[in-house]
C-alpha positions as CSV (number, residue, x, y, z in Angstrom):
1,X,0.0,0.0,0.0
2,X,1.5,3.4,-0.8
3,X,0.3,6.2,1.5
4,X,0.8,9.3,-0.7
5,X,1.2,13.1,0.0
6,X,-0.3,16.2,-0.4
7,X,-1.0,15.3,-3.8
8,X,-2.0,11.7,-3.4
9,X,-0.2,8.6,-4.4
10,X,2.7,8.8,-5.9
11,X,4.4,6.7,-8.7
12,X,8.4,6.5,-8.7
13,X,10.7,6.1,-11.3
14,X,10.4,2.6,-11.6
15,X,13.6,2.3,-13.4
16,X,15.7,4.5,-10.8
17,X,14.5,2.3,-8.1
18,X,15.3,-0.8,-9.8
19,X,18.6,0.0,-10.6
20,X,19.7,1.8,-7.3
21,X,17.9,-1.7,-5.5
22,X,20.7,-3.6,-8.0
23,X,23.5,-1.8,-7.1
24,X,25.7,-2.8,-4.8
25,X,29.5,-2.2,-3.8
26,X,32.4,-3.6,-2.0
27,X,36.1,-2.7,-1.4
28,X,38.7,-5.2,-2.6
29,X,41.2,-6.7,-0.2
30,X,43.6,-9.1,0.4
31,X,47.1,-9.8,2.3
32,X,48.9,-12.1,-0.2
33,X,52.4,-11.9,-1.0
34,X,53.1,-11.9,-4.9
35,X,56.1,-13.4,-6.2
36,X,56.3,-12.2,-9.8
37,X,56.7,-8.7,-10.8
38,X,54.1,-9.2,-13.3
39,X,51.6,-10.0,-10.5
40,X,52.9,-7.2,-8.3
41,X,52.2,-4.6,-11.5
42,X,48.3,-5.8,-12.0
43,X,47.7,-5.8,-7.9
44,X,49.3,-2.2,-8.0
45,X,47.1,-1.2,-10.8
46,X,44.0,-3.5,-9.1
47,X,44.6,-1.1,-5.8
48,X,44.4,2.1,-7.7
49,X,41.4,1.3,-9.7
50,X,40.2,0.3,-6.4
51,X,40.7,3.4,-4.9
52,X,39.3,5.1,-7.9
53,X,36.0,3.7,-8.4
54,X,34.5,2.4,-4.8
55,X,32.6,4.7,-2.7
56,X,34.8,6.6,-0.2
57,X,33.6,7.6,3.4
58,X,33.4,11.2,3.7
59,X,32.0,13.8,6.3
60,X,29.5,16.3,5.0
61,X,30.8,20.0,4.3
62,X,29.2,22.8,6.0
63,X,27.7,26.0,4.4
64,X,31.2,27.7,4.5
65,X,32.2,25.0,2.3
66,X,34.9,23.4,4.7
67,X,35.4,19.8,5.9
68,X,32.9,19.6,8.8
69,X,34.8,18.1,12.1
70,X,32.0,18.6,14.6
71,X,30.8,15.9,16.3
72,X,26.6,16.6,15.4
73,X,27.5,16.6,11.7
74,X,26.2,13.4,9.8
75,X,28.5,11.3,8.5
76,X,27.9,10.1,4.8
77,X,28.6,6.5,4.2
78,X,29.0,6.0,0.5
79,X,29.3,8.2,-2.5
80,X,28.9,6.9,-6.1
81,X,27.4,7.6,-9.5
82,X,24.6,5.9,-11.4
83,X,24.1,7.1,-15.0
84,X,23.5,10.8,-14.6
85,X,22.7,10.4,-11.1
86,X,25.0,11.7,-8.0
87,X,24.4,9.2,-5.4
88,X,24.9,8.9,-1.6
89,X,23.7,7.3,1.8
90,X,24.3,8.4,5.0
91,X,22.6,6.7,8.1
92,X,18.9,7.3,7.3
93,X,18.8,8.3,3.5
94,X,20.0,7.9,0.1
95,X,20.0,11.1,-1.8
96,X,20.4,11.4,-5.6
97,X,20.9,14.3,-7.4
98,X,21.6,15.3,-11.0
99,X,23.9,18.3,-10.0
100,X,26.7,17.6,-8.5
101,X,28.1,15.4,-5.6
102,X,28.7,18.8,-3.5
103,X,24.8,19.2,-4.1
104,X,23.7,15.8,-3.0
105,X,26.0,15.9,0.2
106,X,24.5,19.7,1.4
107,X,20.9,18.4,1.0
108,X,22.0,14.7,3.0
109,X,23.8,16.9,5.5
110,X,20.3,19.3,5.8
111,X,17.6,16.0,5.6
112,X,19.8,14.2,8.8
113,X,19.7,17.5,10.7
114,X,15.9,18.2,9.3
115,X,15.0,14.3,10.8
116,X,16.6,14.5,14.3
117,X,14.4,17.9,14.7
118,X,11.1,16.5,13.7
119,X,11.7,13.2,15.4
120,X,12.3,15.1,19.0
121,X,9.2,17.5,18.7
122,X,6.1,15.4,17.0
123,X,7.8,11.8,18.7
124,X,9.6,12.9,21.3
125,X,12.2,10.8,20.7
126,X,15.8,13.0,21.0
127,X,17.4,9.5,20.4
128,X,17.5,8.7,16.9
129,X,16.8,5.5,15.7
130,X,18.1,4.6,12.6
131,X,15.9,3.9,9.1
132,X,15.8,1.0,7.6
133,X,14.8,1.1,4.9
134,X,16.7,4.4,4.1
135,X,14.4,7.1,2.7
136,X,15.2,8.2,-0.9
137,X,15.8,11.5,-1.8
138,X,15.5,12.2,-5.3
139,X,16.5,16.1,-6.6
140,X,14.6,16.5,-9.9
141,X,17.1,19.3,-12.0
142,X,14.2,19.7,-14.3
143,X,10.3,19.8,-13.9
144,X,10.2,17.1,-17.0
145,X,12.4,14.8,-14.6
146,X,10.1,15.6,-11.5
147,X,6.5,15.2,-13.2
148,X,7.9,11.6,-14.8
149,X,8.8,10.5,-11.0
150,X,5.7,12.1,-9.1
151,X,2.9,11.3,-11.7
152,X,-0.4,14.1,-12.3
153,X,-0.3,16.7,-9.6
154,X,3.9,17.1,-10.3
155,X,3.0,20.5,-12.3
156,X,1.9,22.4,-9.0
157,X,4.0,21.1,-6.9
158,X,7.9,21.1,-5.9
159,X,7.8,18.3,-3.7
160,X,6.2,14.9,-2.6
161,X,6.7,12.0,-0.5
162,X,5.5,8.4,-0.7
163,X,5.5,5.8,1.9
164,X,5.1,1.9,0.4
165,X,3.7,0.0,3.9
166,X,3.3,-4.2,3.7
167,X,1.4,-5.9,6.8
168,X,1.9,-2.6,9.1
169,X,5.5,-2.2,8.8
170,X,7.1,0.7,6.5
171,X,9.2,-1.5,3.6
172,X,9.6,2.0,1.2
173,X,10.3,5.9,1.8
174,X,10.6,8.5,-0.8
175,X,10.9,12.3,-1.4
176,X,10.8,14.0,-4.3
177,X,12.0,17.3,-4.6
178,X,12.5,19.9,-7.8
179,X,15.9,22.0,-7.9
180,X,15.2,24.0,-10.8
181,X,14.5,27.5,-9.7
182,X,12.5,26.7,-6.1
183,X,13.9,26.5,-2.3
184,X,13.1,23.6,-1.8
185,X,15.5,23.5,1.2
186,X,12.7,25.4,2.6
187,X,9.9,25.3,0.8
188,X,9.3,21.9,0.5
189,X,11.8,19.3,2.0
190,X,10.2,20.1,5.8
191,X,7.2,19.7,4.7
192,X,7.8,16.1,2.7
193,X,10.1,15.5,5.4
194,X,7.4,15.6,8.3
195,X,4.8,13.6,6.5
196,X,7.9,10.8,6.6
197,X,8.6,11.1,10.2
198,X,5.1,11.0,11.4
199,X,4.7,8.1,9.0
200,X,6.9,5.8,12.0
201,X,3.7,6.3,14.5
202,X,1.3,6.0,12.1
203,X,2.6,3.0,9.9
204,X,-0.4,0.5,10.0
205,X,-2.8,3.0,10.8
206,X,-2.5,6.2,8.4
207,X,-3.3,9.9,10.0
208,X,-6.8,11.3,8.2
209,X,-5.6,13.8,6.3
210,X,-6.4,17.0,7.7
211,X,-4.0,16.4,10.8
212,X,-1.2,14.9,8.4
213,X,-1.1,17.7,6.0
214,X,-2.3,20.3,9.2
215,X,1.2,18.9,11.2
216,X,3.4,19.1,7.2
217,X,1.8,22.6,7.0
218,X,3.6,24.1,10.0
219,X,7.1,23.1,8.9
220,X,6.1,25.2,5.8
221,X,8.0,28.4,5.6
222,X,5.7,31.7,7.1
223,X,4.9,33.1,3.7
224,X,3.6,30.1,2.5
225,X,1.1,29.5,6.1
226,X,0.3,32.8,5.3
227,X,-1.4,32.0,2.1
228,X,-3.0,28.9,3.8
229,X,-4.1,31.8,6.4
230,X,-6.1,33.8,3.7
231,X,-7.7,30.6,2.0
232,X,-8.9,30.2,5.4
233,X,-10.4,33.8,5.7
234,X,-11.8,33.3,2.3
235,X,-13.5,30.3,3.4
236,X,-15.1,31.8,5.9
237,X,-16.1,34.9,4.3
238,X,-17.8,32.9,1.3
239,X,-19.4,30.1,4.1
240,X,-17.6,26.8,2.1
241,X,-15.7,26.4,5.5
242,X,-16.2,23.0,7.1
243,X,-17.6,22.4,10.1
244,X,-15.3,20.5,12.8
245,X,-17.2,17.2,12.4
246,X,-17.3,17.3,8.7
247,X,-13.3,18.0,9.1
248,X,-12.4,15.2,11.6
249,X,-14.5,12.7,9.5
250,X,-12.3,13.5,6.2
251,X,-10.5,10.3,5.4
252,X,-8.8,11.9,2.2
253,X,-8.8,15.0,0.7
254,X,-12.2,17.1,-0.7
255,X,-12.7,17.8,-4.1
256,X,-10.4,20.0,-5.3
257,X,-13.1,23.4,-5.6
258,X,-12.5,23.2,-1.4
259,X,-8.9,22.6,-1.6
260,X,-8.6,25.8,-0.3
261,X,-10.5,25.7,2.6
262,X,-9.7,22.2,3.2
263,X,-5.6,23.1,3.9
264,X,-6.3,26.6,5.1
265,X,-8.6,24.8,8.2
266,X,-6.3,22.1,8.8
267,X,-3.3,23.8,9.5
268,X,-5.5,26.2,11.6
269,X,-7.3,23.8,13.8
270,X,-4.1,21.6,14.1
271,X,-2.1,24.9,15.2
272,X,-4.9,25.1,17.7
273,X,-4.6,22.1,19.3
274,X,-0.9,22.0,19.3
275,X,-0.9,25.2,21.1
276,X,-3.1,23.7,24.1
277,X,-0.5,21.7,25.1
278,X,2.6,20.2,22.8
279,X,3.4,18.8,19.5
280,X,3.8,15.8,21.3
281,X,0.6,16.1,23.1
282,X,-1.3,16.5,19.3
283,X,0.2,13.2,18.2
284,X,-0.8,11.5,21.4
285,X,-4.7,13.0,21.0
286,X,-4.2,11.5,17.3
287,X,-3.6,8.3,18.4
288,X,-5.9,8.1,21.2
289,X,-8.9,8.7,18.5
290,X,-8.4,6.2,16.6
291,X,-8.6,3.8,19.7
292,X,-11.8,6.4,21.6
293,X,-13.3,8.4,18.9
294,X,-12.5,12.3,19.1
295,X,-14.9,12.9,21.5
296,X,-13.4,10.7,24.3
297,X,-9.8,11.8,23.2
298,X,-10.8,15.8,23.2
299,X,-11.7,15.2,26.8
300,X,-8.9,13.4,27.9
301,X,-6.1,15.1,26.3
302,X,-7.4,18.7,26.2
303,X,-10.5,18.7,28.7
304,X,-12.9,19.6,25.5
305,X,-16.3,19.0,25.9
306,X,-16.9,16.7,22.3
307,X,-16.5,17.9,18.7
308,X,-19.1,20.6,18.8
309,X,-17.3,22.5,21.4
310,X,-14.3,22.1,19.6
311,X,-15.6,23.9,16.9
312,X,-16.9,26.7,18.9
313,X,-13.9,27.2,20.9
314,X,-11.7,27.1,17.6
315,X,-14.2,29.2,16.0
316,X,-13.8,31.8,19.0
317,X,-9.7,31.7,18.6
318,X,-10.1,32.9,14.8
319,X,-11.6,36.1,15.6
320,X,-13.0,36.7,11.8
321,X,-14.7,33.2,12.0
322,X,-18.6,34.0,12.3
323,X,-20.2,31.0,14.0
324,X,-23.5,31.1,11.6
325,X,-21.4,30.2,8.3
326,X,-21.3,26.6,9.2
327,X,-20.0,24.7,6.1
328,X,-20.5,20.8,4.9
């Protein structure tokens, strides 16, 4: 089962996958003593080709563009090339660009650091446990390269994630990402990123998808929860804003004439929520419904009286929310 993004499922390059699965590497060695000097010249030339061609074990640079020698910075396992692709892993992904090796070992360097933060505030967990399997990170150069990976959908977007799940446990992760004149540093890896990470809690039982892309929405960069901030206005202006209970009961995404409204009120009521108590806290209320139903898990982790006073309370917060424009 693949559990898609914020556009849906996903389709990879079926090709890349099959031929990164393929590909494997291993250094040559040996302690023999060769007693020819024939033999000595082709293990000389064996040991530089050796040298030449296996992946090396570097440390990832830093912004200044020196060696990095701090203990926190992630260490990159293997570096090697694939066709046009620059590829490396370090503990928890395998990132493939089209650029440049410096390329793929800034954004591996950024995704570990990216991880470890959105592990410790939606999980709690500060100690990192290690992938397996590694997610994917695959930086499109092109739109062309990025809408062949990500499928219908790849022309509005600049990222995507995909999660492939067999009998509960996660067996596939994937990001998508396009370089070609975006930030996605900013503007989209956080966002892919955290629909990854939450993926560890949720793996056998998906999050609906208002609190999955309401939790991705706040790792989006201000300007862009901004705009989700004026859908949400507009929503409410116009009266196609849903009601709480016609929210929580949202198993996938609305038709796409409410997109708006649909985003602009999940990142709003999950903001809500999170800032009763914690991240943390949010994820815990999310699990606790599925067990309880939202009613018994509003009262127990936030003392809310049921879904209908959710909605008035959350209506109260936004001040330009008018109770009477109730939506579907």
């Amino acid at each position: 089962m693949w559990l898609g993004s914020s556009r849906g499922h996903i389709f990879p390059s079926a090709c890349l996958l099959r031929s990164l699965g393929r590909l494997t590497y291993r250094r040559c060695g040996g302690n023999g003593v060769m007693r020819n000097p024939t033999g000595l010249y082709i293990t000389l030339a064996l040991i530089v080709l050796s040298y030449a061609f296996a992946p090396q074990s570097v440390l990832a640079q830093c912004d200044r563009g020196t060696v990095c020698t701090c203990p926190n910075c992630p260490h990159v396992d293997r570096t090697y090339r694939q066709g046009r692709w620059f590829i490396l892993e370090t503990a928890n992904f395998q990132v493939c660009c089209e650029r440049s090796q410096s390329s793929a070992t800034h954004l591996a360097r950024h995704a570990e650091t990216l991880r470890n933060t959105l592990r410790a505030k939606w999980l709690g967990k500060d100690t990192p446990d290690a992938w397996n399997p590694l997610c994917q990170i695959v930086l499109h150069g092109s739109r062309r390269s990025y809408i062949e990976a990500v499928g219908r959908g790849g022309d509005r977007t600049v990222g995507s994630s995909s999660i492939k799940t067999s009998k509960g446990r996660i067996v596939a992760r994937r990001i998508d990402l396009l370089e070609a004149d975006t930030d996605f540093l900013n503007a989209a890896l956080p966002h892919e990123l955290t629909h990854v990470v939450l993926s560890e809690k949720f793996a056998s039982d998906p999050l609906p998808r208002w609190a999955d892309e309401g939790i991705a929405i706040l790792a989006d960069p201000q300007a862009k929860q901004g705009r989700h901030r004026n859908d949400l206005r507009i929503a409410y202006s116009n009266g196609t804003a849903f009601h709480a209970a016609a929210l929580l009961a949202m198993e996938d995404y609305p038709r796409p004439d409410r997109f708006g409204a649909f985003y602009g009120q999940s990142a709003s009521l999950t903001a809500f929520l999170v800032g009763r108590k914690s991240p943390a806290q949010f994820v815990a209320f999310m699990e606790r419904a599925r067990l309880e139903g939202y009613d018994s898990a509003l009262q127990g982790c936030y003392e809310i009286d049921g879904i209908g006073e959710l909605d008035r309370q959350w209506r109260q917060d936004l001040d330009f929310a008018d109770s009477s424009h109730n939506g579907g």
